[in-house]
C-alpha positions as CSV (number, residue, x, y, z in Angstrom):
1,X,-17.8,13.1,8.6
2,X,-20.6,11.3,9.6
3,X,-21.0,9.5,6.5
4,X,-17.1,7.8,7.0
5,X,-18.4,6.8,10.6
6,X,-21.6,5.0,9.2
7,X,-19.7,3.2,6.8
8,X,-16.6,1.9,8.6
9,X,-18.9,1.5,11.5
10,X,-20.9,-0.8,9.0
11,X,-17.5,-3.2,7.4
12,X,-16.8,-3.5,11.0
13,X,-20.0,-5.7,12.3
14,X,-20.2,-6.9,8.6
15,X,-16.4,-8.6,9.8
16,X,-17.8,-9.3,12.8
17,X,-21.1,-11.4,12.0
18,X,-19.0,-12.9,9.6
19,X,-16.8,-14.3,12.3
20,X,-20.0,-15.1,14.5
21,X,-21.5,-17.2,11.8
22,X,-18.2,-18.8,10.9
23,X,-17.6,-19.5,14.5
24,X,-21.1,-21.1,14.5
25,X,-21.0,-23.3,12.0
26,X,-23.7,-21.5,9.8
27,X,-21.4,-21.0,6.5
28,X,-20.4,-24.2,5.8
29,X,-17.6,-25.3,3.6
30,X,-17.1,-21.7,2.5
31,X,-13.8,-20.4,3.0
32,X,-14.1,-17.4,5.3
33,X,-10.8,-15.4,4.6
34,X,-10.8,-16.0,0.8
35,X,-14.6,-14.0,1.5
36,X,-13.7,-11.7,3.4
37,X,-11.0,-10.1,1.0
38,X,-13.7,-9.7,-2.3
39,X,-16.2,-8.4,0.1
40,X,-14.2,-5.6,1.5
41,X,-12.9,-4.4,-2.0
42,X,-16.6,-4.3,-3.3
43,X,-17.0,-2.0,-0.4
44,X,-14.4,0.2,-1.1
45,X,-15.7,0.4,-4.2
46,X,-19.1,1.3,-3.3
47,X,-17.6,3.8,-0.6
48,X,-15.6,5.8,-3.7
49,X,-18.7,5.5,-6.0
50,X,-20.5,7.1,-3.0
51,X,-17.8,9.6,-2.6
52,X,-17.8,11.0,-6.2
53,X,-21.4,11.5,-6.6
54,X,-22.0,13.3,-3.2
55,X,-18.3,14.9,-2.8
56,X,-16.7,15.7,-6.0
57,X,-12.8,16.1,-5.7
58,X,-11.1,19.6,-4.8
59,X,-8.7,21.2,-6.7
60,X,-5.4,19.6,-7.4
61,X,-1.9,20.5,-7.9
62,X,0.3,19.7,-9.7
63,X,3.9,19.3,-8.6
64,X,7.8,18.0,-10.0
65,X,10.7,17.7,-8.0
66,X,13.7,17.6,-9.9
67,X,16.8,15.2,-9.8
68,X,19.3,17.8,-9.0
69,X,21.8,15.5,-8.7
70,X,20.6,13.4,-6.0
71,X,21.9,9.7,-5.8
72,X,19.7,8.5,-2.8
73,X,16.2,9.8,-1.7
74,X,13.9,8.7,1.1
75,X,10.6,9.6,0.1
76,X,8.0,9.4,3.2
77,X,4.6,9.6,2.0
78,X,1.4,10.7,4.5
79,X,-1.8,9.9,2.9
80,X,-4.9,10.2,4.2
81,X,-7.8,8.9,3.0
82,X,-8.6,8.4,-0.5
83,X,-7.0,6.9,-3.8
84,X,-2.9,6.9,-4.0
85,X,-1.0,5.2,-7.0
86,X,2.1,5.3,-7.5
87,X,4.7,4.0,-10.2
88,X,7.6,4.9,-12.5
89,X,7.5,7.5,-15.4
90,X,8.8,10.5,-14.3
91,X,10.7,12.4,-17.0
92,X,14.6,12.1,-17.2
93,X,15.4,15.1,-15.1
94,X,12.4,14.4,-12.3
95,X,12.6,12.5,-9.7
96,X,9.1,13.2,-9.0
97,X,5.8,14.0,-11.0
98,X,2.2,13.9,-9.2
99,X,-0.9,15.4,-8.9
100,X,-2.4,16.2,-5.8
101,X,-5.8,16.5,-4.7
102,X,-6.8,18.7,-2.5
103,X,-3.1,20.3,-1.9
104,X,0.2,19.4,-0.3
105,X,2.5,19.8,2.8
106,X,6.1,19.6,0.9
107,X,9.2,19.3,3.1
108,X,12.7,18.5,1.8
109,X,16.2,18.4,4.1
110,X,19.3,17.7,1.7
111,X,22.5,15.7,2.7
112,X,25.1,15.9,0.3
113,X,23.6,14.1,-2.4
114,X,21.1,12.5,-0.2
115,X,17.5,14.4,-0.2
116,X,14.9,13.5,2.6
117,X,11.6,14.5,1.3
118,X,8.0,14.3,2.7
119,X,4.9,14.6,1.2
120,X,1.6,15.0,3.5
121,X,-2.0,16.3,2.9
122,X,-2.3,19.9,4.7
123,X,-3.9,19.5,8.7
124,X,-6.8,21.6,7.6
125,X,-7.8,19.7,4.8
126,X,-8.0,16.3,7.0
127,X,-9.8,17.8,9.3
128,X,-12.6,18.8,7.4
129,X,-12.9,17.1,4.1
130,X,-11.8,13.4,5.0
131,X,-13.3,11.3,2.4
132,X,-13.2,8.5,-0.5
133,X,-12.9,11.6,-2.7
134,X,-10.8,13.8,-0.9
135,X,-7.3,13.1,-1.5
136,X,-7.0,11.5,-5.1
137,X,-3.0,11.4,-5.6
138,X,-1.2,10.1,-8.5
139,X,2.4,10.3,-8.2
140,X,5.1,9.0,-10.7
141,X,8.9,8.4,-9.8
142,X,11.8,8.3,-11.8
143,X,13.8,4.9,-11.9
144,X,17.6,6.8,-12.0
145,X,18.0,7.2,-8.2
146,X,18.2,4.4,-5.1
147,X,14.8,5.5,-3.0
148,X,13.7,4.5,0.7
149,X,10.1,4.4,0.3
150,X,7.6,5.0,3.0
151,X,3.9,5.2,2.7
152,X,1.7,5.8,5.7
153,X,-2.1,6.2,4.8
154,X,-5.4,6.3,7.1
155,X,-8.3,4.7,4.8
156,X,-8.5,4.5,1.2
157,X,-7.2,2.4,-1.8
158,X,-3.4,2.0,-2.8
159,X,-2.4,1.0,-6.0
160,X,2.0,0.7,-5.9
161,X,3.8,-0.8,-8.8
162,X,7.5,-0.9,-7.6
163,X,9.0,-2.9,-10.3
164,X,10.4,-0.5,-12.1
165,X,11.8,1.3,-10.0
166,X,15.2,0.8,-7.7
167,X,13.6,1.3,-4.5
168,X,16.1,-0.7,-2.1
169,X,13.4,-0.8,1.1
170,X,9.6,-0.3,1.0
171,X,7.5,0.2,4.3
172,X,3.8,0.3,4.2
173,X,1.5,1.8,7.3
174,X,-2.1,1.3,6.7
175,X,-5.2,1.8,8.7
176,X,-8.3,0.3,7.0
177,X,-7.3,-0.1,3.4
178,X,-7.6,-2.1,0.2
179,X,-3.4,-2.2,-1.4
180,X,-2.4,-3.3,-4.3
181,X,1.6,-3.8,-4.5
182,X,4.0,-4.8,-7.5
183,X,7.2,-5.1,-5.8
184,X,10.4,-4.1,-7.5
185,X,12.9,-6.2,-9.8
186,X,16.0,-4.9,-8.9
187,X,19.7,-6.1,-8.7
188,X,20.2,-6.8,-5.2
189,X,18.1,-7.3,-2.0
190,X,14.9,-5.2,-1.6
191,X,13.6,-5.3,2.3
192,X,9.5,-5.0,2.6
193,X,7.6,-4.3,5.6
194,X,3.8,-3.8,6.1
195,X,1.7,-3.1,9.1
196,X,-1.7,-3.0,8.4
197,X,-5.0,-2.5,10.4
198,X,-8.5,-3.6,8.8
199,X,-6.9,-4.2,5.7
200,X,-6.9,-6.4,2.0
201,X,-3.3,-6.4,1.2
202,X,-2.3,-8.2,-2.5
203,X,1.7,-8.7,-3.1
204,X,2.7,-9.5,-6.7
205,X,6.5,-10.9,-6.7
206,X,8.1,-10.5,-10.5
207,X,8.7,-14.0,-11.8
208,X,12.6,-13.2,-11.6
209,X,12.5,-12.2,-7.9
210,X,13.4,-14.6,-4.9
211,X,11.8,-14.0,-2.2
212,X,11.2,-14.8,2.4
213,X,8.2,-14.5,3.8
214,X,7.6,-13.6,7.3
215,X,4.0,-13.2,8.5
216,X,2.3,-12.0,11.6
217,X,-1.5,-12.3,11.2
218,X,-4.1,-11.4,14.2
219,X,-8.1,-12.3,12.3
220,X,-7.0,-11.8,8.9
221,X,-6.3,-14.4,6.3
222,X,-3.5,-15.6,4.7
223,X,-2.6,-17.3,1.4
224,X,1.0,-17.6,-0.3
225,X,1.6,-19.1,-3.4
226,X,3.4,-22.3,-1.8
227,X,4.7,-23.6,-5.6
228,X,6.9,-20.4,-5.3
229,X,7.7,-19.8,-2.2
230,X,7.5,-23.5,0.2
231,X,7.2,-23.3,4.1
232,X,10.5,-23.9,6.3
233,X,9.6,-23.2,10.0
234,X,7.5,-20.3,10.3
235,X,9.4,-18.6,7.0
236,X,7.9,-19.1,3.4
237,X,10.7,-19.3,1.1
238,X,12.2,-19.4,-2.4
239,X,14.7,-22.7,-3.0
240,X,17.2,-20.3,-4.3
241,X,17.1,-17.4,-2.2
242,X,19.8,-17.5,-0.5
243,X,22.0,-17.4,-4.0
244,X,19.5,-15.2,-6.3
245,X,20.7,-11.9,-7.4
246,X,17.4,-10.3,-7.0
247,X,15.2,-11.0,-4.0
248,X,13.0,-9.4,-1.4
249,X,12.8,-9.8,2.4
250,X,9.2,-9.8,3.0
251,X,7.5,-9.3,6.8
252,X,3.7,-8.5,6.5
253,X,1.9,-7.7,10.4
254,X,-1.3,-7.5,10.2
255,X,-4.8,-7.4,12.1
256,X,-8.5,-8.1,10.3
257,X,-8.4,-8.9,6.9
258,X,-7.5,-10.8,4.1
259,X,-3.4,-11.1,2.7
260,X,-2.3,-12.8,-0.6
261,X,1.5,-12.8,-1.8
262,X,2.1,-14.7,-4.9
């Protein structure tokens, strides 16, 4: 515990004499928010690199959820701290394969053929093991079923690669984070919403995938790919949107930190 205090206690003046020196004039021509994104992975990476050699991961579990006939699904996820990936490539009859470190709170309320299903880290193990290497999940869905996606995680790395799956709305809940999101390239409108604290957030858009951007920034940095999507008003926008069979609503809020769509 006191380890996790030194260290986020550490990224946080890092940010801040950052921000003094830029304020001051001391760095130059150097472009603050395109440093302050590389820095803070590097440090995430060190942090996990720390966690593994002093903290080796607990056991894990392994867990599938069958289809079962279910033709909608919101899947909330509550992640703590640590590394969570998630893509497609669940069998033909799963809707969900993962392994889960350090064990798992499973709730499931079915609707007809709707199934509301939440996946958290047990109290306990929060309490008392929180940690780069503490809760190591690696979750694959299967791409037969519309799914409401929600991810809310503390502190830790996220890699999400949507695209091949038909999630129809995607809400992201971070603390202090490094994500890395493909979004999806499905028929139809996908709706995106992150909130994010002390946070690197990267948003890949497939090549076939209009998109609008919305974004509320506080310190953090922001940079769109402006070829793609061009500025109208506070909105960054494809020229075809409105007509495009596949497209995503995009609205990213965020605090400290460094955000990059493209």
């Amino acid at each position: 515990m006191h380890r996790n205090t030194f260290f986020w206690g550490g990224i946080l003046v890092l940010f801040g004499l950052l921000l003094l020196l830029d304020n001051l004039g001391l760095l130059g021509n150097v472009n603050l928010w395109g440093l302050i994104g590389p820095v803070f992975l590097i440090l995430f990476g060190l942090w996990f690199i720390l966690g593994r050699v002093l903290k080796p991961g607990g056991k894990s579990e392994q867990v599938e959820v069958p289809l079962d006939g279910f033709r909608t699904v919101f899947l909330r996820i509550n992640h703590g701290a640590g590394r969570l990936r998630i893509s497609s490539g669940a069998g033909a009859d799963k809707l969900l394969e993962g392994t889960f470190s350090g064990g798992l709170d499973r709730k499931e309320l079915q609707h007809g053929d709707q199934l509301d299903l939440t996946l958290s880290m047990p109290p306990q193990f929060f309490l008392w093991n929180w940690g780069p290497a503490g809760l190591d999940w690696n979750i694959k869905l299967g791409s037969q079923v519309a799914i409401d996606l929600e991810v809310n995680s503390g502190a830790g790395e996220s890699r999400l690669d949507l695209s091949g799956l038909d999630v129809t709305q995607f809400v992201l809940k971070t603390g202090v984070s490094g994500n890395d999101i493909i979004l999806p390239s499905r028929e139809g409108l996908t709706r995106v919403r992150v909130e994010s604290g002390v946070s690197a957030v990267n948003i890949h858009i497939p090549q076939d995938v209009a998109a609008r951007i919305k974004t509320e920034t506080g310190l953090a940095g922001v940079t769109i790919d402006r070829g793609r999507f061009p500025r109208q008003g506070g909105i960054s926008q494809s020229l075809d949107y409105e007509a495009a069979s596949r497209k995503v609503d995009i609205k990213v809020s965020t605090g400290v930190g460094a955000v990059d769509i493209r």
